[in-house]
C-alpha positions in Angstrom: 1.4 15.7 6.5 -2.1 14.4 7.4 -4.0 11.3 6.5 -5.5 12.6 3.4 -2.7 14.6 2.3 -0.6 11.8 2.3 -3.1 9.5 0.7 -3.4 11.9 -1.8 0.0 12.1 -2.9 0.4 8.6 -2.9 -2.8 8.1 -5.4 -0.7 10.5 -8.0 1.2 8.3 -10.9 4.4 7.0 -9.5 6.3 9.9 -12.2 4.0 12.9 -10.9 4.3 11.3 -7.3 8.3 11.8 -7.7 7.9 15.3 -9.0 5.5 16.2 -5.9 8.1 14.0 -3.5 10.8 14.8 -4.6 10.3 18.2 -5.9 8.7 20.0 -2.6 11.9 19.1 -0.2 14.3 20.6 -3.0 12.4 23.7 -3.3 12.5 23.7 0.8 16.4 23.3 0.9 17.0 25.5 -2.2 15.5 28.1 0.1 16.4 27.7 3.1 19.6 28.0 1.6 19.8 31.2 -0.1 17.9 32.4 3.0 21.4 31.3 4.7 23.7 32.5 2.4 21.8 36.3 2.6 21.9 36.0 6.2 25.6 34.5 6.6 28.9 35.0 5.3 30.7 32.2 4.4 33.3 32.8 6.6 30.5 32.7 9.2 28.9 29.1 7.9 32.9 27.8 7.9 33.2 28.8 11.9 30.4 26.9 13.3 31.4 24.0 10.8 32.3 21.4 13.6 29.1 22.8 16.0 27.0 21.9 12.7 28.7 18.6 11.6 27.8 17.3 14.9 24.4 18.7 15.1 23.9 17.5 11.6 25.2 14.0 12.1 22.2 13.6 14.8 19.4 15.1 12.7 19.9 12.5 10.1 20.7 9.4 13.1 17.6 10.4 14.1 16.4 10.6 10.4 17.6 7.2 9.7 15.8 5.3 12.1 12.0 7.2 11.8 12.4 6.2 7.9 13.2 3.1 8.4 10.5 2.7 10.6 8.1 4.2 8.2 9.7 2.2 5.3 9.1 -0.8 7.5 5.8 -0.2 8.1 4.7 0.5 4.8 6.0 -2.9 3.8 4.4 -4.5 6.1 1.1 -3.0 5.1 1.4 -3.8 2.0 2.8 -7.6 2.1 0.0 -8.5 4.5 -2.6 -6.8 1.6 -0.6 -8.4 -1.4 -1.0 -12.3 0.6 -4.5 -11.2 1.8 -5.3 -11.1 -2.2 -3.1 -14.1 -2.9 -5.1 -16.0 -0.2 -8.5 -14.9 -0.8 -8.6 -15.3 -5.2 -6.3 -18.8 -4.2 -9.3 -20.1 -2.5 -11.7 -19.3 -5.0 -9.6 -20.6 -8.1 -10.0 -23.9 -5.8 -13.8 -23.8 -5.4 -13.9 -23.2 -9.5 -11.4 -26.3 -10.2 -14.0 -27.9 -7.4 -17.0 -27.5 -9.0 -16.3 -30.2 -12.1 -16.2 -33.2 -9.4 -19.7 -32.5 -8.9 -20.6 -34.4 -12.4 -24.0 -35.8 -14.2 -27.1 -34.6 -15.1 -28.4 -34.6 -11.6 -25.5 -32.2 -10.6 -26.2 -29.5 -13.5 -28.0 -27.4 -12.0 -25.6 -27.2 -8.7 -22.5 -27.1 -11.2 -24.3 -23.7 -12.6 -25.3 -22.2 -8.9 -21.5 -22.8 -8.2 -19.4 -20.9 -11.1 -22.7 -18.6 -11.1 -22.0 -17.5 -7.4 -17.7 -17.7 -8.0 -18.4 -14.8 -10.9 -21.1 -13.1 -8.9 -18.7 -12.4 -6.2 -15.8 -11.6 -8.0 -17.7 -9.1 -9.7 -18.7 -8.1 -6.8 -15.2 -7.2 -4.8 -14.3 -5.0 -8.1 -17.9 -3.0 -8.6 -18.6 -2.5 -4.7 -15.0 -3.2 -2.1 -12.5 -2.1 -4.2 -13.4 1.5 -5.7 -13.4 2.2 -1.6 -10.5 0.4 -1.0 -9.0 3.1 -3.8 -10.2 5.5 -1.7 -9.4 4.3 1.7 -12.8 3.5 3.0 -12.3 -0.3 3.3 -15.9 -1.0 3.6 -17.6 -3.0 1.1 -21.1 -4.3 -0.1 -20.4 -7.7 -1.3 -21.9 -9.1 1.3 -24.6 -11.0 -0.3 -22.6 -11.9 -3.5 -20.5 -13.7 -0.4 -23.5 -15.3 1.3 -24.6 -17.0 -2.2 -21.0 -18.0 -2.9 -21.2 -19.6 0.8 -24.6 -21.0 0.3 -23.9 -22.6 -2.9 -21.1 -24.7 -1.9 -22.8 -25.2 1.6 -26.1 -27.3 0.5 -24.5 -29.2 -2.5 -25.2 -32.8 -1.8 -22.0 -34.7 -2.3 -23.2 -38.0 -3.3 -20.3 -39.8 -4.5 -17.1 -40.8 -2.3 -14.7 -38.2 -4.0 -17.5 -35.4 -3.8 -17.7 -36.1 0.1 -14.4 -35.8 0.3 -13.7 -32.6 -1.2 -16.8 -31.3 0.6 -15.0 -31.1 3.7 -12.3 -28.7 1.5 -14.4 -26.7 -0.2 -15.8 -25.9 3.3 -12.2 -24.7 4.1 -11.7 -22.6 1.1 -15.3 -21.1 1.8 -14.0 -20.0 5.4 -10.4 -18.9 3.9 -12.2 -16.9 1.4 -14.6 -15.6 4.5 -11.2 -14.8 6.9 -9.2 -13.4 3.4 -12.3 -11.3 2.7 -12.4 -10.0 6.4 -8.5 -8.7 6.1 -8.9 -7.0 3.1 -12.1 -5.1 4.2 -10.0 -3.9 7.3 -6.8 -2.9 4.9 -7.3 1.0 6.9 -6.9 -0.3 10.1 -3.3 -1.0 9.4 -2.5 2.5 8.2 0.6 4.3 9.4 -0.4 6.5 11.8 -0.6 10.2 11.3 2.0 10.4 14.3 4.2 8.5 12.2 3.6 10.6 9.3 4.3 14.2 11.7 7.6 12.6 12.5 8.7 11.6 9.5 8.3 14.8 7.9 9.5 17.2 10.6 12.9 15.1 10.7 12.9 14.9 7.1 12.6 19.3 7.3 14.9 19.3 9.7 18.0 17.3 7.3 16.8 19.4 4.6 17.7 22.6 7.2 20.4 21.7 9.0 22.5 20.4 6.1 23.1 24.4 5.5 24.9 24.6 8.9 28.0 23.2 7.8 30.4 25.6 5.7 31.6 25.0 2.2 34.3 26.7 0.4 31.8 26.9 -2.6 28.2 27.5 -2.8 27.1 25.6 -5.3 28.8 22.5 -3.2 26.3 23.1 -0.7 23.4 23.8 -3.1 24.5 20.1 -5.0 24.2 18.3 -1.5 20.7 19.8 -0.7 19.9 18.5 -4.0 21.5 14.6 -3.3 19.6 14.7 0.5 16.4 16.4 -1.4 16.2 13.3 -3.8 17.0 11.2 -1.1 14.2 12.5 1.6 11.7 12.5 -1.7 12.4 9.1 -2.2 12.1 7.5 0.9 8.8 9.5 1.5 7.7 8.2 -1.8 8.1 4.7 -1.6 6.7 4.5 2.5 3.9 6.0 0.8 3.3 3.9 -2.0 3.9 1.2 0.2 1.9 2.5 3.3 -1.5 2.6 0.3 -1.3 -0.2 -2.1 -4.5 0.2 -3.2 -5.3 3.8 -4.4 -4.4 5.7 -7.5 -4.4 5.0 -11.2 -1.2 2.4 -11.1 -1.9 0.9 -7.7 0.5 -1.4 -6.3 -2.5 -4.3 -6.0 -4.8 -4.1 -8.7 -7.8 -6.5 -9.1 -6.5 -8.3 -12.3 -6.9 -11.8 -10.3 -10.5 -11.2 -9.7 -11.5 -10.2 -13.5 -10.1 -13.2 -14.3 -12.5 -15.5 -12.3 -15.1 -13.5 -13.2 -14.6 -15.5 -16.7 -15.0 -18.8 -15.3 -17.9 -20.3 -17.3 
């Protein structure tokens, strides 16, 4: 599985995403299995039974331990994206709730440069970062829409005591915003690596394979496990992968929803 294979599969809907998951290593152990069954005699299967039950028992050890690694990672990848967000759109709901301290007629046109630049930026993370974060460039283009959200709180003119004092915060949301902004931009950096990726599916092959070692008194015994370990495999890989790319497809697991809603601050 490479990089864009797997990104592809995760950008699917989640139903057609099981299908493809889940679907692909059933049709694998459905056929290796009636490869088997043509080749051996079940008399044949029940004789290396023990050889296979051991063999078996370390395929999926091994199996165990490189999904949960992958599950693992994929988590991770996508908390640190999900609190990225939180921190980032956190900050600038506090710069919006700022901007009414700076009050009066002198203030006006300020108060308008501020909620001007909030909604400039959020529109510009959803028209220019995040159609490549769908796509798993993580580059972006709101730089400027950033430098005039910067800029505007930057050279307000606190005049009253309460507007010097939350000119020292709104200097601390500006850099949160800056250091959230920074982590979200870099969101393919933290990818799983295709290593990972290799492994995981040539031990997942391998369970689906070397389940067929071990004899059964009836075939379709054998051919209802591959289907249990089949759904099983499909769904770990599934979820890593939805996990592992929060951002892409049509039902992503992070969606933009918090940044259309500043861009309605007025």
């Amino acid at each position: 599985m490479d990089f864009l294979m797997a990104q592809e599969i995760a950008a699917l809907p989640t139903a057609i995403g099981a299908i493809v998951a889940i679907g692909v290593p059933a049709l694998i152990a459905m056929s290796v299995g009636t490869v088997m069954f043509a080749v051996f005699t079940p008399q044949e299967l029940a004789a290396n039974s023990l050889i296979g039950s051991v063999k078996f028992s370390f395929v999926v050890e091994v199996y165990a331990v490189v999904a949960a690694l992958t599950l693992v990672g994929g988590w991770d990848i996508y908390k640190t994206s999900r609190d990225t967000l939180q921190k980032e759109s956190g900050a600038l709901y506090m710069l919006a709730h700022a901007v009414d301290t700076y009050g009066g007629a002198d203030h006006a046109d300020t108060r308008l440069l501020m909620r001007a630049a909030i909604r400039g930026y959020a529109e510009a993370v959803v028209a220019y970062d995040w159609p490549r974060l769908v796509h798993g460039a993580g580059t972006g283009s709101s730089d400027e829409a950033f430098t005039r959200l910067s800029r505007a709180f930057f050279d307000a003119d606190p005049v009253t005591p309460a507007q010097q004092a939350l000119a020292q915060n709104t200097v601390a949301w500006v850099a949160q915003v800056a250091e959230a902004r920074i982590d979200r931009l870099s969101v393919g950096t933290r990818t799983i690596s295709l290593l990972i990726w290799t492994l995981i599916l040539t031990v997942s092959v391998s369970v689906l394979v070397f389940q067929w070692f071990i004899g059964s008194g009836s075939q379709w015994v054998h051919y209802s496990m591959g289907a249990v370990i089949s759904i099983i495999v499909g769904s770990v890989l599934l979820v890593s992968l939805k996990l592992a790319f929060p951002f892409v497809g049509d039902d992503p697991l992070l969606s933009p929803r918090p940044f259309f809603l500043l861009m309605d601050i007025r």
